[in-house]
N, C-alpha and C positions, 0 to 999 in steps of 0.2 A: 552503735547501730549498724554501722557500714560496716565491720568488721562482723557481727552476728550473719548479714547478708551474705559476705564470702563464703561462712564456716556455711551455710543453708546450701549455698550453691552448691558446694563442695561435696556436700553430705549426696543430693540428688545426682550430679554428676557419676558418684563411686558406685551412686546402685548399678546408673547406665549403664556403665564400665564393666562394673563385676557379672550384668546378668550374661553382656554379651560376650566378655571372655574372660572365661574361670581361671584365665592361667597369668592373668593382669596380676606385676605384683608394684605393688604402692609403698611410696617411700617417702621419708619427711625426715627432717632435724638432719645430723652429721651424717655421711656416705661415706666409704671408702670399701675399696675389695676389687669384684671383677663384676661387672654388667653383662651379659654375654646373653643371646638369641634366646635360650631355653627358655628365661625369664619373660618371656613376649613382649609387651607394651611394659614399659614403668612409667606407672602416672605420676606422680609428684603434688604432692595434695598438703605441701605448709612449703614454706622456705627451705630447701637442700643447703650442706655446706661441706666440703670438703675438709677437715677442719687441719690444722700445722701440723706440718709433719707429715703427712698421711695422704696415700695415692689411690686415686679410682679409676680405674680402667674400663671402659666402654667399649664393646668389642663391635666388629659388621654387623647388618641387622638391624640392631635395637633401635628401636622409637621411645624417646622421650617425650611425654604429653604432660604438658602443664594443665592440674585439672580450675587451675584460677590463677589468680596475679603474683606467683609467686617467681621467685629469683632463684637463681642457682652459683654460687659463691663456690672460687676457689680461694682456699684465704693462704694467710703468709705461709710461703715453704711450703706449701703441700702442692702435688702434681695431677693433673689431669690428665690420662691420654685416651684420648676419643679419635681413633681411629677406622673410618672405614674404608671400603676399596671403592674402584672405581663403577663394579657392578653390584657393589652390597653395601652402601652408604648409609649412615649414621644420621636420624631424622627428632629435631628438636621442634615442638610444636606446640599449639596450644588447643587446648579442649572448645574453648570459649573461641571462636578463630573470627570473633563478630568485632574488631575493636572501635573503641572510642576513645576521646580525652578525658573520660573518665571509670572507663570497664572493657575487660575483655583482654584478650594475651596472656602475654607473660612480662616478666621482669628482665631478663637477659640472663646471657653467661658473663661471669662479674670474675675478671680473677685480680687478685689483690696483693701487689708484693710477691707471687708465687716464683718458684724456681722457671730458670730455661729448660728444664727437662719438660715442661707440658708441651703440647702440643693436640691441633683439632686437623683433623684431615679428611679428606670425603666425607662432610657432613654437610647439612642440610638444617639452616637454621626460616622457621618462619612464622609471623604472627606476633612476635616480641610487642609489645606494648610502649617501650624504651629502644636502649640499642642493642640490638640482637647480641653484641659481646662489648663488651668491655674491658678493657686492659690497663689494668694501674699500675705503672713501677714495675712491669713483670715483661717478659721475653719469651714467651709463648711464641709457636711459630704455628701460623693460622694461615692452610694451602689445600687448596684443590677444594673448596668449600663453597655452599652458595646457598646466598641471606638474599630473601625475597619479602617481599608481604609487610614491611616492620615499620615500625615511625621510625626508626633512626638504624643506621646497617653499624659498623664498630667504630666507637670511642678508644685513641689508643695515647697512651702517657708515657713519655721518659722523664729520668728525673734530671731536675733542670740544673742542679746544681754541680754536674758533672760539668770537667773544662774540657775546653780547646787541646789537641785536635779535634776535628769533625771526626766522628766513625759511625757506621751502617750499621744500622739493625732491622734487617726484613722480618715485619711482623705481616703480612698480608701478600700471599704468591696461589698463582694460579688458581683464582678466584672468581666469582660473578659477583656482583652484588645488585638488585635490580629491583623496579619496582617497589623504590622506598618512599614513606611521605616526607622524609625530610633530608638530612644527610646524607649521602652511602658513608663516605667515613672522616672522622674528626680526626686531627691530627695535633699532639700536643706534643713534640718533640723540646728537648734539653737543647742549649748552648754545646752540649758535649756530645750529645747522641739523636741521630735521626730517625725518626721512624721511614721503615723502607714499604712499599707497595711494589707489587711485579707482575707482570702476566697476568693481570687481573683488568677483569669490565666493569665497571660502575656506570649503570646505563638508569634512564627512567627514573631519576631521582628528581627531588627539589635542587639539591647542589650536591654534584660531583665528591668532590673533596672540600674541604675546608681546615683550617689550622695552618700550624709552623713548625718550623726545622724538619721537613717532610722528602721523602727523598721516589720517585716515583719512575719505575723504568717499564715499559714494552706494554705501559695500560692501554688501556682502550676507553676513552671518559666520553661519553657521546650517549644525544636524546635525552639530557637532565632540561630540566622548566627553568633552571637561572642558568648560574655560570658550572663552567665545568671543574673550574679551583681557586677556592680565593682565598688568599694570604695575608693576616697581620704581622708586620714588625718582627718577620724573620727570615730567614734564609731557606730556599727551597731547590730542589732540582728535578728537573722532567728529560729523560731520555731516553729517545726511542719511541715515543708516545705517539696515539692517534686520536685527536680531540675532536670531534666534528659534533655537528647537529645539533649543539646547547642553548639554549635559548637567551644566556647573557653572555659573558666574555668564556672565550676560553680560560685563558692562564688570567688572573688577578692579582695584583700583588700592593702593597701600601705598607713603605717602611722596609727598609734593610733590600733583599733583592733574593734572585733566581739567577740560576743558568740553565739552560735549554737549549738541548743538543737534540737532530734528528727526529725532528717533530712531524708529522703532517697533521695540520692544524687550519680545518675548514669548514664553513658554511655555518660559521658561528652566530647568535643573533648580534653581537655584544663586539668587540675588539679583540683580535686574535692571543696579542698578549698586551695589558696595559700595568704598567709599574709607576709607581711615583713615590717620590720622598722617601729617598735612600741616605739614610744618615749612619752607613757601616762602611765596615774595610772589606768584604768580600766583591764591591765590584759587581760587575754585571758581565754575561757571555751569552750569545742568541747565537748559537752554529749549526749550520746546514740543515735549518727547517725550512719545510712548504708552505707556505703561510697565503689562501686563496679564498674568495667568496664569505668574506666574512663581514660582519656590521661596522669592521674597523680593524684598520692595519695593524699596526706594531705600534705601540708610544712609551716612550721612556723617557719619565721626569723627573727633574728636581734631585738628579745623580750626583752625590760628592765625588765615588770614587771610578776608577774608570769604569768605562764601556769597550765591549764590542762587540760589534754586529758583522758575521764573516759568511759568507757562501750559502745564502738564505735566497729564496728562490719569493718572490711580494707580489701577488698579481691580483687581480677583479674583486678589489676590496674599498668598500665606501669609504671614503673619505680620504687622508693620506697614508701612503702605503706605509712610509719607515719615517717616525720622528724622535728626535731624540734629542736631552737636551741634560746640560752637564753644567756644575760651578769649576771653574777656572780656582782649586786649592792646591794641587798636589804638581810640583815639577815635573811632569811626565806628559806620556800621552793620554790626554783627557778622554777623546773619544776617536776609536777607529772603526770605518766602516770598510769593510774592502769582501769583494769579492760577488756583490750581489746583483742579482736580477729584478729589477721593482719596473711593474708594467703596468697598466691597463687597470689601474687604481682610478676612480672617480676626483681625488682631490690631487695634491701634489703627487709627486715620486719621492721626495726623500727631504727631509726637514731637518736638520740639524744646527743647535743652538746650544750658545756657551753663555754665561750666568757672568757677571763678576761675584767675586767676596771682596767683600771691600775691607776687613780685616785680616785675609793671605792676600793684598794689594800688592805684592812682591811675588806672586809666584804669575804665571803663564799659562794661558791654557792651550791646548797641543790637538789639532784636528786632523783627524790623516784619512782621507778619503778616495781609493786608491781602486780600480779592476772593477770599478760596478759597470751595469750595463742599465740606465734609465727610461725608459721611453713609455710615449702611448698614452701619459695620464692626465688625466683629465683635467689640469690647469696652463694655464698660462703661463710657471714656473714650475720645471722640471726638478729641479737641486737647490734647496735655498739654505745657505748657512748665515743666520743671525747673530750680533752680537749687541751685548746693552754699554752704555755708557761704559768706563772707567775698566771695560774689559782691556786684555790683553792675551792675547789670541794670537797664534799662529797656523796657519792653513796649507796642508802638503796637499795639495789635488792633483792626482796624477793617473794615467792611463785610465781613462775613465771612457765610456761612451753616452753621452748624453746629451737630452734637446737643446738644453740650456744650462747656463748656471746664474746666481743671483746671489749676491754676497752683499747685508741689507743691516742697516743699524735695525734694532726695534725702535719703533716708534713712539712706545711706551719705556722708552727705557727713566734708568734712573739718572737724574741731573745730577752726578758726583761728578762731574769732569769726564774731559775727553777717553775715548775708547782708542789703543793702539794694537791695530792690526796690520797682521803683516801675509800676504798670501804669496804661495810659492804652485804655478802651474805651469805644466808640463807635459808632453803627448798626449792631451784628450782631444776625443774626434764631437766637437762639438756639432751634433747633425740638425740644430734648425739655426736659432737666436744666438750662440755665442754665448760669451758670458758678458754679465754689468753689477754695476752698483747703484746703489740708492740709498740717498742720506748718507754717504760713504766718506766724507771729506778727509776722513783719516786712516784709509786706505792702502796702504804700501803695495803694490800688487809687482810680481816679477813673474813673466812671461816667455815661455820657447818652447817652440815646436809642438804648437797644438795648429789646426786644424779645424777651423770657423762656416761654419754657414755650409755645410756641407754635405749629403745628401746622398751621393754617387759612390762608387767604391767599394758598396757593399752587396753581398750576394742577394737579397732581397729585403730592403727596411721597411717595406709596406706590408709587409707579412713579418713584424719583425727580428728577420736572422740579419743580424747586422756583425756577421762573418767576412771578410775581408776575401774582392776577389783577386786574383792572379797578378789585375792589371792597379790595383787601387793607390791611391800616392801614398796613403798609409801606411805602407810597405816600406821598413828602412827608412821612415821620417824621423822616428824618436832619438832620443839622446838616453844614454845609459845613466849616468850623474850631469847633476845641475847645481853646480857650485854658487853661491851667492855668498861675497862675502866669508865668511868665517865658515857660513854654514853650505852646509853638504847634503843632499838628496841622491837617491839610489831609486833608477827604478825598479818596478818589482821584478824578480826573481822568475813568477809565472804569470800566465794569464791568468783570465777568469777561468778558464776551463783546466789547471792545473797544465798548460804544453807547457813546456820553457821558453824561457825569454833569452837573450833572441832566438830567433831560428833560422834566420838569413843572416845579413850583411851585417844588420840592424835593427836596434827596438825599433816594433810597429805602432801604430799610432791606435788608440783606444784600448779597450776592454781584450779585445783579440788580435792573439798573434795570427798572424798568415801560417797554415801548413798545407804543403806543399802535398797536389792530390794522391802523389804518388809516395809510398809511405818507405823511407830508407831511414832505420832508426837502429839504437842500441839499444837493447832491455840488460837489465842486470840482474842476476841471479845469485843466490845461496849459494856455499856449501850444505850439503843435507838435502832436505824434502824442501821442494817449493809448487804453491800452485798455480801452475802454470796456464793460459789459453794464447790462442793462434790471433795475431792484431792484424791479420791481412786475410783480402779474399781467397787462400789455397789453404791445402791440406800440405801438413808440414809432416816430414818423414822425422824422428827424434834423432837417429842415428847420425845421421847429415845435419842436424840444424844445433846439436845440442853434443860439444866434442869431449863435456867432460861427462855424461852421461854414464851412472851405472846402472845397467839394469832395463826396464821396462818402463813406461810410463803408466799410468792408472785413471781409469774411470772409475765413474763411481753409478753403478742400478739403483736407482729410486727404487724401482718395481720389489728387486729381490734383498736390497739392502745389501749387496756387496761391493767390492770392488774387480773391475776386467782387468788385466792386461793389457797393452794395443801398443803399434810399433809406430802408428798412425796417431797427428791431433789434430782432430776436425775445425772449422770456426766455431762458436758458440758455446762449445764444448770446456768444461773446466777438464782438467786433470790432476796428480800427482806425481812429481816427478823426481827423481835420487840425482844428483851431481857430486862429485867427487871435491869440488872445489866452488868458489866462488868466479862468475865467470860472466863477460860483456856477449851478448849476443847479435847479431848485428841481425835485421831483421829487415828484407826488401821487397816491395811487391805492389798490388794497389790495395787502396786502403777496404777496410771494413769498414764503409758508412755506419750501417746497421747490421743488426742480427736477430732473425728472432730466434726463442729459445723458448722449447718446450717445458712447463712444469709439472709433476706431477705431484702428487700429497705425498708429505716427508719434507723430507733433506734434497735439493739441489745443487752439485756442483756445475758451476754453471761458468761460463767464458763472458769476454765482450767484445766492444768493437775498438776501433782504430783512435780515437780521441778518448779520453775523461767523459765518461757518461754518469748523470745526477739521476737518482730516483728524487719523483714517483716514475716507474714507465708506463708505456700503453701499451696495450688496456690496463686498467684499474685490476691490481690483484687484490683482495680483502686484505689488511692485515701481511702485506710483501712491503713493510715501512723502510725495511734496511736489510743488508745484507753481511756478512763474514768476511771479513780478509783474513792474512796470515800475517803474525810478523814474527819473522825469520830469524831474528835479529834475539827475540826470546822464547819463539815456540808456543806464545800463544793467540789466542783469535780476537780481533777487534771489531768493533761494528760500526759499518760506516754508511751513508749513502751514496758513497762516489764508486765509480766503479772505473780502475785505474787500466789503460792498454797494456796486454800481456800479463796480465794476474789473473787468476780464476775467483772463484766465491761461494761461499754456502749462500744459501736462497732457501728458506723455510715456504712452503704453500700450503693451505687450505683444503686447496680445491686442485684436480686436473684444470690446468688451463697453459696460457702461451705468455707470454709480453715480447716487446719490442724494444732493444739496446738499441741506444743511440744518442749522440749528445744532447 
């Protein structure tokens, strides 16, 4: 009977069609050949199929109208390319555009097994009744396209039984997918193979993304009704990503783990990223994301294999900013946090907590907590690292700045016998409470050259820049190494803000090094092309500042797209520059606190200022997540959000507008 209703629909639909254009041509069963404009509208009025073997080409132009619930099948081996441009784009639709959960749309684009030769480009999918595409076991490259209007945006498959190595496969680039009732996209990726997303918005959904072994670089997941990505029991990666405005967690994860590099990830309802019960060897990596305004910090539990959480920026986030909590298996370092910013969080600042296994009862677990900067949050304990019974833990806390520290048995822990900890701390500027213990009685603690109850010293804590002044005792208090015993300790290498250690007499006491206002430094240069900006307040003549110099140095015009010449490098200014050699530059003058730096839409090469400056900057650029370096070293470009003194940067913009360099 339901099926007699289709064929009736269908029948009245084709009059519609045919009265209102004669030039509509209608198509059912196998397709293969050329689609092209002249044909006008192709309605599609039974099931299409591309059948093996066998290639159909869609040319600019064309509208495909589904005139009822039918599907559009690439099947094994055979090729689709549905290409349109970016002013004459390819429009897949449905007659019926009324849907419900049980009439109305279409069925999708289904490709099955097909070759990597297909591919969908400037096309326009909308109305699907399922998921606007579908990709089974096929390698279709689906870019510059946008799925609106659907109960589900694309379902995508690798086969699973492919092995280790990991390898990328972008199936989803420079994309929208928006205003969907359910998914924007599933993701079912292989043990062997990832499915990749890029440049793409997935905005106004139920959920963002969804699935595993999914690999996702420079989206934009933001305004979906739950979360923006949530993960079963595999392995994922987000980089370069801007996740805001979702109404449940940003990143989700349950089982096996993620790494997340360069994220800004904020005003989430839900938790920025929360992972739990990771029973894999990949480990866990959280590097230089923005993590602010969100339902909930960072939480990472129930980790076998390591963690690390490095140069992450944690502020005005319900509840605690950074928690993390690891089993003591693996002889190594269990869990290292180093390098971060956690502020002005409602709950703790930083949580960190080691597990025993009481079956690896022989192995140690390894905590190294090193260059953070803690303050402002909203409890009574700044830094708490827990440990349970019959653990066995050792603790490197070193150059740290923070209110407090609190090193605490749990109280629930498990009665298997005594827990042996050993802590090793060293130049942190403790600025309220010091550190203690509680319920500690087996506690090893070994202490030098920290810096208790302390307040002063710093350039302004109540606003807090807890930057080191001229006169501060912090200055040359630290120790380089702290020998205990057998064992050996290094401090770090740099600050938080990447200066080097030391920079006076001696290591300085916290998070930052003292640099001295007046900036007398050496940069190091290539042989070849390198891109160069000016780290002090003057204009630098090339000739005098740069001896192995061939040639001109280079700007780069937004406006005209080319590059100037110029004998002159302004501050702010990126360039290009030729050296005949590799060469130390010695570079003296006062420093570039700031910089602002005009943008316009395009390509920016762009300069900085006098220290390591962190995006995001101000003002808020749209979508300015990260920026270009150069590495010299192999000639090609890397994307970071640090922005290092005397290197220039690509800077992609949106919009005409300006920001503000500075640390």
């Amino acid at each position: 009977m339901k099926k007699a209703l289709v064929l009736l629909a269908v029948f009245f639909a084709i009059i519609a069609v045919s009265g209102a254009l004669a030039d509509t041509t209608f198509v059912c069963g196998d397709v293969s050949g050329v689609w092209d404009s002249s044909g006008s509208r192709f309605c599609v009025v039974c099931d299409v199929r591309v059948p093996p073997g066998s290639t159909l080409v869609i040319e600019p132009g064309v509208d495909v109208v589904f005139m009822a619930e039918f599907k559009f099948t690439v099947d094994t081996n055979a090729v689709l390319r549905a290409i349109g441009t970016v002013t004459d784009s390819i429009l897949f639709t449905a007659f019926d555009t009324v849907r419900t959960d049980t009439s109305g749309g279409w069925k999708g684009l289904i490709f099955i097994d097909s070759t990597s030769a297909g591919s969908v480009a400037y096309c326009r999918f909308e109305y699907a009744n399922d998921y606007a595409i579908v990709i089974g076991y096929s390698a279709p490259y689906i870019s510059n396209c946008l799925i609106r209007s659907c109960m589900n945006g694309v379902y995508g498959r690798r086969n699973e039984l492919e092995e280790l190595p990991l390898t990328f496969h972008t199936v989803i680039g420079g994309s929208k997918i928006i205003d969907i009732d359910g998914t924007g996209v599933v993701a079912s990726g292989g043990q062997g193979r990832m499915l990749g997303i890029s440049n793409t918005t997935i905005s106004n959904c139920n959920i963002g993304i969804a699935g595993h072994f999914v690999s996702v670089v420079r989206c934009n997941i933001e305004n979906n009704t739950g979360a923006g990505f949530g993960c079963g029991h595999s392995y994922y990666v987000f980089r370069n990503c801007t996740i805001r405005n979702n109404g449940g967690d940003a990143i989700r994860g349950e089982g096996w783990s993620g790494d997340i590099y360069n994220c800004i990830i904020e005003n989430n309802g839900g938790y920025a990223i929360y992972q739990t019960g990771c029973m894999c060897s990949e480990g866990m990596e959280i590097f230089e994301n923005t993590v602010r305004n969100n339902g909930g910090g960072i939480y990472i539990s129930d980790m076998v294999e390591r963690v690390e959480v490095r140069d992450n920026i944690i502020y005005n986030n319900i509840g605690d900013g950074l928690t993390v909590s690891t089993y003591c298996v693996y002889e190594r370092d269990s869990l290292i946090i180093t390098g971060n910013k956690i502020h002005n969080n409602s709950g703790r600042g930083l949580v960190a907590e080691i597990y025993p296994a009481s079956w690896y009862s022989t192995f140690i677990g390894y905590i190294k907590i090193v260059n953070n900067l803690v303050f402002d949050n909203n409890s009574d304990t700044c830094v708490a690292i827990t440990y349970w019974d019959t653990s066995r833990v050792e603790i490197e806390f070193a150059n740290n700045t923070v209110e407090n520290l609190i090193i605490h048995r749990n109280p629930e822990g498990w009665p298997w016998g005594m827990p042996n900890v050993t802590a090793y701390l060293f130049n942190n500027a403790f600025i309220e409470n010091g550190y203690d213990y509680i319920h500690s009685p087996s506690v090893t603690t070994y202490s030098t050259n920290n810096i208790d109850y302390y307040a002063s010293g710093f350039v302004d804590s109540y606003s807090g820049n807890y930057h080191l002044t001229d006169s501060s005792p912090c200055i040359d208090y630290g120790i380089g190494i702290f020998t205990v015993g057998e064992d050996t300790f290094y401090a770090p290498s740099v600050d938080i803000e990447q200066n080097p250690r030391p920079c006076g007499s001696g290591f300085d006491i916290g998070a930052f090094e003292y640099v001295p206002t007046y900036m007398d430094s050496t940069l190091h240069y290539w042989s070849g092309w390198n891109m160069v900006s000016v780290p002090i307040a003057e204009t630098l003549n090339i000739v005098t500042t740069f001896p192995s110099l061939i040639g001109l140095a280079y700007l780069y015009d937004t406006e005209s797209k080319c590059y100037q010449p110029t004998y002159e490098l302004i501050p702010g200014r990126g360039y290009w520059l030729p050296l005949s050699e590799a060469d130390f530059i010695p570079i003296s003058g006062d420093p570039l606190d700031s910089v602002k730096v005009e943008l316009h839409i395009g390509w920016n090469l762009i300069g900085t200022c006098s220290e390591p400056a962190h995006m995001p900057f101000w003002p808020y650029v749209p979508h300015l997540g990260y920026v270009y370096g150069y590495e010299y070293s192999n000639g090609e470009y890397y994307s970071t959000s640090t922005m290092l003194p005397g290197r220039a940067y690509w800077a992609f913009s949106e919009v005409d507008s300006f920001v503000v360099i500075k640390p």
